[in-house]
C-alpha positions in Angstrom: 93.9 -16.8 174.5 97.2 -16.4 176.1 99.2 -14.4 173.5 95.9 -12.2 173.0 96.3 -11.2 176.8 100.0 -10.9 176.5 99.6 -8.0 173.8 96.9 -6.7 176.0 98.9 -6.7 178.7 102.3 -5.5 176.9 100.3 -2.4 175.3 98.8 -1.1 178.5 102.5 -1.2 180.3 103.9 0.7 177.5 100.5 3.8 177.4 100.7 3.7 180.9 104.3 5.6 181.6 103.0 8.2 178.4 99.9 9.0 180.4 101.6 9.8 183.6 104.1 11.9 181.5 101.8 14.0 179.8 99.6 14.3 182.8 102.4 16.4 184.6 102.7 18.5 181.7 99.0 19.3 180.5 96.2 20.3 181.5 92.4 19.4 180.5 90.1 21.9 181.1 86.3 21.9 181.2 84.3 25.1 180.3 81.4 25.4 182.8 80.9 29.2 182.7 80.9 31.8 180.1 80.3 35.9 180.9 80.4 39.2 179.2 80.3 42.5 180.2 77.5 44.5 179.3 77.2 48.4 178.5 77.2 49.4 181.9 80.4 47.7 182.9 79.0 44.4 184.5 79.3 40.8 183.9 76.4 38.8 182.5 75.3 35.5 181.7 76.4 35.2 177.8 73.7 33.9 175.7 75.4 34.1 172.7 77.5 31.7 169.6 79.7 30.4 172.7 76.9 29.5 175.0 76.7 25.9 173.3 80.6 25.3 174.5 79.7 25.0 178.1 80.9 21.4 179.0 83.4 21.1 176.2 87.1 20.7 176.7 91.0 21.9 176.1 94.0 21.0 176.5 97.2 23.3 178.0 100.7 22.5 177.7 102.2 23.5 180.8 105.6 23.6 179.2 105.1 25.4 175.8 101.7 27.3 176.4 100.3 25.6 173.4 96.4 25.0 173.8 94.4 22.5 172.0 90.1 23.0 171.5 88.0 25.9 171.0 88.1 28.6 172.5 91.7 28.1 173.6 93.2 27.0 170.0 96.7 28.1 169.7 97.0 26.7 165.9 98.0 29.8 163.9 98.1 32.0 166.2 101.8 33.5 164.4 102.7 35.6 167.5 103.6 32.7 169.8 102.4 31.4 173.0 104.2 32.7 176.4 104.0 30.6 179.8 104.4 33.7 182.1 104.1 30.9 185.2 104.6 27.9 184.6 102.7 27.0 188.1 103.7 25.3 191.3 105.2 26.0 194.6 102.4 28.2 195.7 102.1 30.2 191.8 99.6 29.8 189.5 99.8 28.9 185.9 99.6 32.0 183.1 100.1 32.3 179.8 99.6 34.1 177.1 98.9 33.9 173.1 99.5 36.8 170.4 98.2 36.7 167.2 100.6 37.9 164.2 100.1 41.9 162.9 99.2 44.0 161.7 96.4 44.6 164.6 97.3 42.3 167.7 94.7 40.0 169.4 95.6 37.9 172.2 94.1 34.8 174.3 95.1 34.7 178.4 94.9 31.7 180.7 94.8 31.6 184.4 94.9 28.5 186.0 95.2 28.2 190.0 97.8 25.7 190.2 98.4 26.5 193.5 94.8 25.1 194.6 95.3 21.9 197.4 92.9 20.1 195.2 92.8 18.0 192.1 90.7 20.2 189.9 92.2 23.6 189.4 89.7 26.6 188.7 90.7 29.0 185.3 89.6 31.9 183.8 90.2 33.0 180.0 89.6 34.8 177.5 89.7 34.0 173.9 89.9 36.4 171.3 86.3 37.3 171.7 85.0 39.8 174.2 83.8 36.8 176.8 85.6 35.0 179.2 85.0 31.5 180.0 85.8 29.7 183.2 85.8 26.3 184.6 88.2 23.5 186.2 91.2 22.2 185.1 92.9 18.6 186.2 
């Protein structure tokens, strides 16, 4: 009983230091909205394939603009990711991904970082013609 706690114990106090780590460094971001704009120039409700993502999740590196989940995925995505702001000190976070050529498509994050609160609102867009919005922590 006592060497079962032990290893309990021991494995918690080593995740522990890796979660505060990557916490500083990424965020996890809930969809909660998703628009498009419609022929006359305004934003609408989308009711299309990316209506069922509402409530799903991503992940942003703050440090290397990489993006983990749908929309967001950064995975082959050739042209690189930018962190135009990395965030902080009154800025919010950007970045940008580029697809490889010949015709260039690119994914945009905003995330205000410089919110006094502990979920950040975002906007995005993927490379689809909606953008998708939500809180980040």
């Amino acid at each position: 009983m006592k060497r079962t706690f032990l290893k309990v114990f021991l494995m918690l106090c080593i995740m522990l230091p890796i979660k505060v780590f990557s916490a500083e460094n990424t965020y996890v971001c809930k969809i909660l909205d998703i628009v498009e704009m419609d022929d006359n120039g305004y934003m609408q409700q989308h009711i299309g394939m990316w209506k069922r993502r509402i409530g799903e999740t991503f992940t942003v590196n703050r440090n290397t603009g990489e993006m983990i989940g749908v929309p967001f995925s950064t995975d082959g995505w050739l042209g690189g990711t930018n962190v135009l702001n990395r965030g902080g000190n009154g800025n919010s976070y950007a970045g940008l991904v580029v697809s490889g050529g010949p015709n260039i498509s690119i994914k945009y994050i905003y995330i205000a970082e410089y919110k006094k609160q502990p979920l950040k609102p975002f906007w995005g867009n993927g490379d689809y013609n909606v953008i998708f919005s939500g809180l980040c922590e």
